[in-house]
C-alpha positions in Angstrom: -98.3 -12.1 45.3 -94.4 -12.9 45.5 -92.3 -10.5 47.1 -89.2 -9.0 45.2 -86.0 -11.0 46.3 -82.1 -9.9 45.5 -79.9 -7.1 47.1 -82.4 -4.5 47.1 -85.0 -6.4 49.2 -82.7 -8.0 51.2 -81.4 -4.9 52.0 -84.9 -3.2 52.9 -85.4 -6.3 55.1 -81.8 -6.4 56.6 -83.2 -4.8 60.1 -85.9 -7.2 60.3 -83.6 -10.3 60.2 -81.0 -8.9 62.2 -83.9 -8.5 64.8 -84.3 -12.1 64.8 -81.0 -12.9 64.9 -80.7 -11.0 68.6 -84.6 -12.1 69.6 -82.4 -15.9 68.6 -79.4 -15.1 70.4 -81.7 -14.4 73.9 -83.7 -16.9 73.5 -81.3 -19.5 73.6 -79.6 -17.8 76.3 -82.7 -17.9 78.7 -83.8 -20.2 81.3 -85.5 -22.2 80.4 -84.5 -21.7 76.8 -87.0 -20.6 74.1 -86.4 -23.0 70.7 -84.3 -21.2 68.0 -84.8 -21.7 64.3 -82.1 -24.0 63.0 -81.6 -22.0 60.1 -80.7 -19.3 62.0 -78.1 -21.2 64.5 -75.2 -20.8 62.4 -75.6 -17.4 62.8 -75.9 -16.7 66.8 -72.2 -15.9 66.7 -72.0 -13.3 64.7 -71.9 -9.5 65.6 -73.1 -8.4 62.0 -74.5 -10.3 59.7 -72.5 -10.5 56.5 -74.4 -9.5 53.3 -74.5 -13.3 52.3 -76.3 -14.7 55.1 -79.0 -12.0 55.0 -81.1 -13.9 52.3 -80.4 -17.5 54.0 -81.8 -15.7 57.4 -84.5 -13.5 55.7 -85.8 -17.4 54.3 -85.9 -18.7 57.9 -88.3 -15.8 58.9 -91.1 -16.9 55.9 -91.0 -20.8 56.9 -91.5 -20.1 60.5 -94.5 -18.0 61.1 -94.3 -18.1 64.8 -91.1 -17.3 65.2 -91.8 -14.3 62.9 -94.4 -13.1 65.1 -92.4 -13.4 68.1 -89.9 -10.9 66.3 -92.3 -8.6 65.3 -93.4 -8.2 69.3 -90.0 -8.3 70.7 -89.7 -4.7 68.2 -91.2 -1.8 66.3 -91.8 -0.3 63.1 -90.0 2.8 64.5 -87.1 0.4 65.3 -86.7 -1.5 62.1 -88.6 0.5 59.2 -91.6 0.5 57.2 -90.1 -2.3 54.9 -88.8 -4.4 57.8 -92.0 -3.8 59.6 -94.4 -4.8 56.6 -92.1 -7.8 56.6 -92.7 -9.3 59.7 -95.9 -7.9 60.3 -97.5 -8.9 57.1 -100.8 -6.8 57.3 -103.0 -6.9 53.8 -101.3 -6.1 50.9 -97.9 -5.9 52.4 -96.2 -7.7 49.6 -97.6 -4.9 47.8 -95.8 -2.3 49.5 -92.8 -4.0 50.0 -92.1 -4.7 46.2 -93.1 -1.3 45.6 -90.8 0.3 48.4 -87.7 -2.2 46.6 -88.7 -0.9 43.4 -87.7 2.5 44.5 -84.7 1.9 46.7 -83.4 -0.1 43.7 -84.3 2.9 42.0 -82.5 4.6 44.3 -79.4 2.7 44.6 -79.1 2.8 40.5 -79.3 6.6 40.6 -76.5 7.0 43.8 -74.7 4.3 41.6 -74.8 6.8 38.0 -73.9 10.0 40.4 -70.8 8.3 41.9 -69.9 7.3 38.2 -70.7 10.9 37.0 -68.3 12.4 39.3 -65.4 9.8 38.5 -66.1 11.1 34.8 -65.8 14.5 35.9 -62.5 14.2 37.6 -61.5 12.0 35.6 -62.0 15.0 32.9 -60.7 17.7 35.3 -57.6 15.6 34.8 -57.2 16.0 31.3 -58.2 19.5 30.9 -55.4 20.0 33.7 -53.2 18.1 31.8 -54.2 20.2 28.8 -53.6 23.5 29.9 -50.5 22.6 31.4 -49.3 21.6 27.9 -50.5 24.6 26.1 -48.7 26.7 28.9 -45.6 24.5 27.5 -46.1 24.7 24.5 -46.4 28.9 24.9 -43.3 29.0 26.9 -41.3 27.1 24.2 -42.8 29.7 21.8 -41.4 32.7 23.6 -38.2 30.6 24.4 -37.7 29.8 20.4 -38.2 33.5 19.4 -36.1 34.9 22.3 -33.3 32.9 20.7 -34.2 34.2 17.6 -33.9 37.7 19.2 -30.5 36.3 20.5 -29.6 35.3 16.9 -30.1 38.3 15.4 -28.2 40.4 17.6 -25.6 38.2 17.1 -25.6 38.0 13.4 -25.9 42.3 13.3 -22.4 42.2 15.7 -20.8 40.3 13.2 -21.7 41.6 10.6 -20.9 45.4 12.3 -17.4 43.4 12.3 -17.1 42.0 9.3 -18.2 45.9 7.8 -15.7 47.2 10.5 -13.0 45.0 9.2 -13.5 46.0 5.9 -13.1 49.5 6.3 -9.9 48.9 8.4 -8.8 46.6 5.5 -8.7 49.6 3.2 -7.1 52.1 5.7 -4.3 49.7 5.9 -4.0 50.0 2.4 -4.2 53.8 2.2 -1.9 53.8 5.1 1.2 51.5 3.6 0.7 53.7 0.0 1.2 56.9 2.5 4.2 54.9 4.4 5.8 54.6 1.0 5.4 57.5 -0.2 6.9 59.0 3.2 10.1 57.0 3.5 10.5 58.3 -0.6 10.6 61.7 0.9 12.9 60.7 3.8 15.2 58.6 1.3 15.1 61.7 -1.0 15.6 64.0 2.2 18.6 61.9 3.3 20.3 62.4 -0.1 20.3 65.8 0.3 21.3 66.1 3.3 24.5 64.0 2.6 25.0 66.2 -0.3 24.6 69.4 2.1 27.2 68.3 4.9 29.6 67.3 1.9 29.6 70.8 0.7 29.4 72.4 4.4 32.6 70.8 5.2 35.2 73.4 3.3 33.7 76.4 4.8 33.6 75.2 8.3 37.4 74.2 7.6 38.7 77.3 6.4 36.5 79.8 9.3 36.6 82.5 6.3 33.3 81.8 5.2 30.5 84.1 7.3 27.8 81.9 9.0 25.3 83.4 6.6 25.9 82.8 3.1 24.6 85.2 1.2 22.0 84.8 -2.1 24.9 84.2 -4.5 26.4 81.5 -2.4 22.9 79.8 -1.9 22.5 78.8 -5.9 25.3 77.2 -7.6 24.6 76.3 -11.6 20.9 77.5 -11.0 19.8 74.5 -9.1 18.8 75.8 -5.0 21.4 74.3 -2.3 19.3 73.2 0.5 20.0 74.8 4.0 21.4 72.3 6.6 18.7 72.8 9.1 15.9 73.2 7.2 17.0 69.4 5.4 17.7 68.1 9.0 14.0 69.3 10.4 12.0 68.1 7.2 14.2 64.9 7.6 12.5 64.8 12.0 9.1 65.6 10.4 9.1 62.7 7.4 10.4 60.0 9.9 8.3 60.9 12.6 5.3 60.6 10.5 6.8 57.4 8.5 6.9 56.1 12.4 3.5 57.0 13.2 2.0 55.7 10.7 4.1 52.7 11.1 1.9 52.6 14.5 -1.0 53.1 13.2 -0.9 50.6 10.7 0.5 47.9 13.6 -2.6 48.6 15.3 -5.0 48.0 12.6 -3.1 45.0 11.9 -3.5 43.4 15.5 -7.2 44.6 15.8 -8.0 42.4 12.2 -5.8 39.8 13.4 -8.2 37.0 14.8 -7.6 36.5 18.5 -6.3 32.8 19.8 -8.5 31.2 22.4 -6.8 31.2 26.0 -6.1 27.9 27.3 -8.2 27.2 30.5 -5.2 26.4 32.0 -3.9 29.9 31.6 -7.0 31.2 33.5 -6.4 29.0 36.8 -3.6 30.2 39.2 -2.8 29.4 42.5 -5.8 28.8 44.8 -7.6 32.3 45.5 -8.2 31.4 49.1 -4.6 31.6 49.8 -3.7 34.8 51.6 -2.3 38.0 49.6 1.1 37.5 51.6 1.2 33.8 50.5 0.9 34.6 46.6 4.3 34.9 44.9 5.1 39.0 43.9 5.5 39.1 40.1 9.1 39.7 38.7 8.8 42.6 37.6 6.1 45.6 37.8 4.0 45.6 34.8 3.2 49.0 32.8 -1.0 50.0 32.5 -1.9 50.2 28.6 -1.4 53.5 27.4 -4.4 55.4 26.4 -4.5 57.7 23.2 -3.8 61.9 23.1 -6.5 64.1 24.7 -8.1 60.5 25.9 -9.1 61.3 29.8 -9.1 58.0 31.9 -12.1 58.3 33.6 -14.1 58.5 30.1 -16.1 56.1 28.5 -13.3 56.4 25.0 -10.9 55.2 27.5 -12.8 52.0 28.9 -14.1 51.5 25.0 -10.2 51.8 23.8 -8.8 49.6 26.6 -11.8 46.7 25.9 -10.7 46.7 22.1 -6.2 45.7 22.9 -5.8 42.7 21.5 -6.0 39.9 24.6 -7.5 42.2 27.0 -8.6 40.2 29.8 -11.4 42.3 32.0 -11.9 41.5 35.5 -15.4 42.9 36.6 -16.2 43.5 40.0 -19.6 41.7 39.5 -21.8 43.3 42.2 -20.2 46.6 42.7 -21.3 47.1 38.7 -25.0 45.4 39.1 -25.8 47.3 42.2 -25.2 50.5 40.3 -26.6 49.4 37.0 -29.6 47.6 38.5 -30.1 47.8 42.1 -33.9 46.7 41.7 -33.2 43.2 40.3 -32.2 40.2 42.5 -28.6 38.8 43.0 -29.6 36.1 40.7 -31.2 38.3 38.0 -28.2 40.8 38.4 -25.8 37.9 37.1 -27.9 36.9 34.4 -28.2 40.9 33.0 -24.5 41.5 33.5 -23.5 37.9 31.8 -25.5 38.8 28.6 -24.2 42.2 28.5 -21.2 40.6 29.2 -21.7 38.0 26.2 -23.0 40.5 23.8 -20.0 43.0 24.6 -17.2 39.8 23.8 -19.4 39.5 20.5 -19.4 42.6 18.8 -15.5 44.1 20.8 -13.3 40.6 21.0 -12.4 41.0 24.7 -12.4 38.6 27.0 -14.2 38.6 30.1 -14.5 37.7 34.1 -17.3 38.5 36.0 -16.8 37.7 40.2 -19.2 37.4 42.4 -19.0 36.9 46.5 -20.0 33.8 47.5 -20.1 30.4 46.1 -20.4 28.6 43.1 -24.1 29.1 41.7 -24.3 27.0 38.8 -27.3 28.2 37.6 -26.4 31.5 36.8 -24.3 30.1 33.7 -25.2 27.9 31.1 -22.7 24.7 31.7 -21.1 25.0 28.3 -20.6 28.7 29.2 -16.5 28.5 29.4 -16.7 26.4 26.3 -18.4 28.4 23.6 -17.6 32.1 24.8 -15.4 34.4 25.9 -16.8 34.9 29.5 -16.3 33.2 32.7 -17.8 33.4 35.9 -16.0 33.0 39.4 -17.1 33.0 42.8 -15.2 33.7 45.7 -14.5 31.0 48.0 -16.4 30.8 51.6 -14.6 33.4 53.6 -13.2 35.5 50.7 -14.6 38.7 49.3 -14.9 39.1 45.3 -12.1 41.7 46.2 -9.3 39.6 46.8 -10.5 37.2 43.9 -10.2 40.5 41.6 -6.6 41.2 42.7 -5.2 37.7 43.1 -6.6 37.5 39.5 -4.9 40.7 38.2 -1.6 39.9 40.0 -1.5 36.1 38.3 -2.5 37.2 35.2 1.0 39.2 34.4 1.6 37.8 31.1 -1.8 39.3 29.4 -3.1 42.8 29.3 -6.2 43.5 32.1 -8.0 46.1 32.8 -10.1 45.9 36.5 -13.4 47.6 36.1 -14.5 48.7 40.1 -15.9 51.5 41.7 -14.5 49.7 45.1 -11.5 52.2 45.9 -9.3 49.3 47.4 -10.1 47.1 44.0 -9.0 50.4 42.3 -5.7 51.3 44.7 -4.8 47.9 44.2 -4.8 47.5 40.8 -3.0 50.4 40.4 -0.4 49.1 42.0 -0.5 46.3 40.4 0.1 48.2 37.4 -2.7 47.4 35.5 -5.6 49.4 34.1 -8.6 50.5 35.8 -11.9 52.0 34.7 -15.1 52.5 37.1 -18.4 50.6 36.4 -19.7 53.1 34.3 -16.9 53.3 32.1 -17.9 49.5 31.2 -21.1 50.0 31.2 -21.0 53.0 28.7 -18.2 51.0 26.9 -20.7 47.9 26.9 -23.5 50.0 25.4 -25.5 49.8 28.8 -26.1 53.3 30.2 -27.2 54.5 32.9 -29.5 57.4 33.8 -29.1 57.6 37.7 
């Protein structure tokens, strides 16, 4: 019976011939030297047989018998293995045994060979469902990213059209308001008359001193027609242009509140460098004037920072942190920006005002989209390394002399120095009642 060659027998019978190759290797190294196979010569020098020569060696061991026996003493079956054993020993039906026992290592060998290939698949499809989930978790955060903008949208498209209803209704009371204008400066042109025609007749009695200061009823009707008193023409004349003026007012201020505003050139926004000291900055010609604020208006209410945030060009310098820390003290620096910059956004929307938010410390780009200055009318500043938002706030309200500002700080030296400054200050929240953004605590 022919014993089963290839890599799984060899590989049963790889102790065996290494065996050889060391009972070879001592043999030829004795004195007087035993003969060594010359098959197996080339071989002496190696350590470890390579997986080649094992079936050139293994070929030496059936042509020589007796040098296959002298193996087989100079070892064990506990040493080399049943198949190694059965190999050189070669008892009765050992060929047998030795093709069945490759049968199964082969066997054996194929099934290690499937496993390692099984788990290869299965990370290979860990992989992909990894891959997978990652992509649906994409795809789910573009969902809620596409219908927050959405959201964003239609806040934005219910502020203008609050506007465009708002502007429609101001339209009309500007029309109401010049038909009452003319009506009133008829009255005062009437009133006028009247009064010329009263002094002219006045004039003889004061003249001649005959006449008593109190004319009596038949002096006060001449032809039937009433002669008008002079101080009761001169008072109704106070009354009609006082009103003609107020509405005059009025009607300026609807005017400028439809008027669109014009963008502010960036170059208007940058003054001289904030890290300069206060005692370096130049002092402004002249001392500017705060807005004034309408009748029975306190100026710490929330009318007063919502009238002050509607004046045409208003620029409002926020005291970033001083109003997050208030508004929402449980939320990170980086997630207090972000809150006040949409209130900030949504507030520029639906009012017109213009707006600065500064922050200590430096630059943080990605607080701010990077087309922020571009499409809206809010910027972010950060105060230079060694400068508090403080001075920034100041420096800001002292440069900007030619535009209307209003600082919005609970800090009492931002407030004190404002003040001085002469412009308008409300605390944070004022702006945030003013900014629709309450707060309970």
């Amino acid at each position: 019976m022919e014993v089963a060659e290839g890599p799984g027998s060899d590989g049963l019978v790889r102790p065996a011939v290494e065996a050889a190759v060391v009972v070879a290797r001592l043999g030829a190294a004795a004195d007087p030297a035993v003969p060594v196979p010359r098959g197996l010569r080339p071989f002496l020098r190696f350590t470890r047989l390579p997986d080649r020569a094992i079936g050139a060696a293994r070929r030496v061991l059936d042509d020589d018998a007796e040098f296959r026996r002298l193996v087989r003493d100079a070892t064990s079956e506990e040493l080399v293995g049943r198949a190694s054993w059965l190999f050189l020993d070669r008892p009765e039906g050992w060929e047998a045994e030795l093709s069945q026992l490759t049968e199964v290592s082969r066997a054996e060998q194929e099934a290690d060979t499937e496993r390692r290939a099984e788990s290869s698949a299965l990370k290979r499809l860990a992989a992909v469902d990894d891959a997978r989930r990652r992509a649906e978790e994409l795809v789910v955060r573009l969902r809620l990213e596409v219908a927050d903008a959405k959201g964003q949208l239609a806040v934005e498209r219910r502020a203008r059209h609050l506007v465009e209803t708002e502007a429609g209704r101001l339209r009309r009371g500007m029309e109401e308001a010049r038909a009452e204008i003319d009506a009133l400066r008829a009255v005062v042109a009437d009133l006028e008359v009247a009064l010329d025609a009263q002094q002219r007749d006045l004039e003889p009695s004061i003249a001649s001193e005959a006449v008593s200061s109190e004319p009596d009823a038949a002096t006060m009707v001449t032809s039937g027609a009433p002669v008008l008193r002079h101080d009761v023409v001169a008072a109704a004349h106070a009354v009609a242009v006082a009103a003609a003026d107020t509405l005059a007012a009025a009607l300026a201020d609807l005017g400028a509140t439809l008027r669109p505003t014009p963008p502010v050139a960036d170059d208007a926004l940058d003054g001289p460098a904030l890290h300069e000291s206060p005692s370096g900055r130049r002092a402004p010609a002249s001392r500017r004037q705060p807005l004034s604020l309408p009748p029975a208006v306190l100026d710490d209410s929330v009318a007063a920072a919502e009238h002050l945030l509607r004046v045409q060009d208003v620029l409002v310098l926020v005291d970033g942190y001083n109003v997050t820390k208030l508004a929402r003290p449980e939320f990170g620096l980086s997630e207090q920006r972000r809150w006040l910059l949409d209130a900030a956004l949504e507030s520029a929307t639906r009012i017109g005002a213009r707006f600065e938010l500064v922050f200590d410390g430096v630059d943080d780009r990605e607080s701010a989209p990077a087309d922020l200055a571009r499409r809206s009318r809010v910027q972010m500043r950060f105060s230079p390394a060694g400068v508090e938002a403080d001075d920034v706030v100041l420096a800001r309200a002292e440069e900007l002399a030619s535009v209307p500002v209003v600082v919005a700080s609970d800090d009492r030296r931002v407030r004190d120095g404002a003040r001085a400054l002469g412009v308008n200050v409300v605390g944070a929240r004022q702006l945030l009642g003013a900014m629709k953004r309450p707060i309970d605590h």
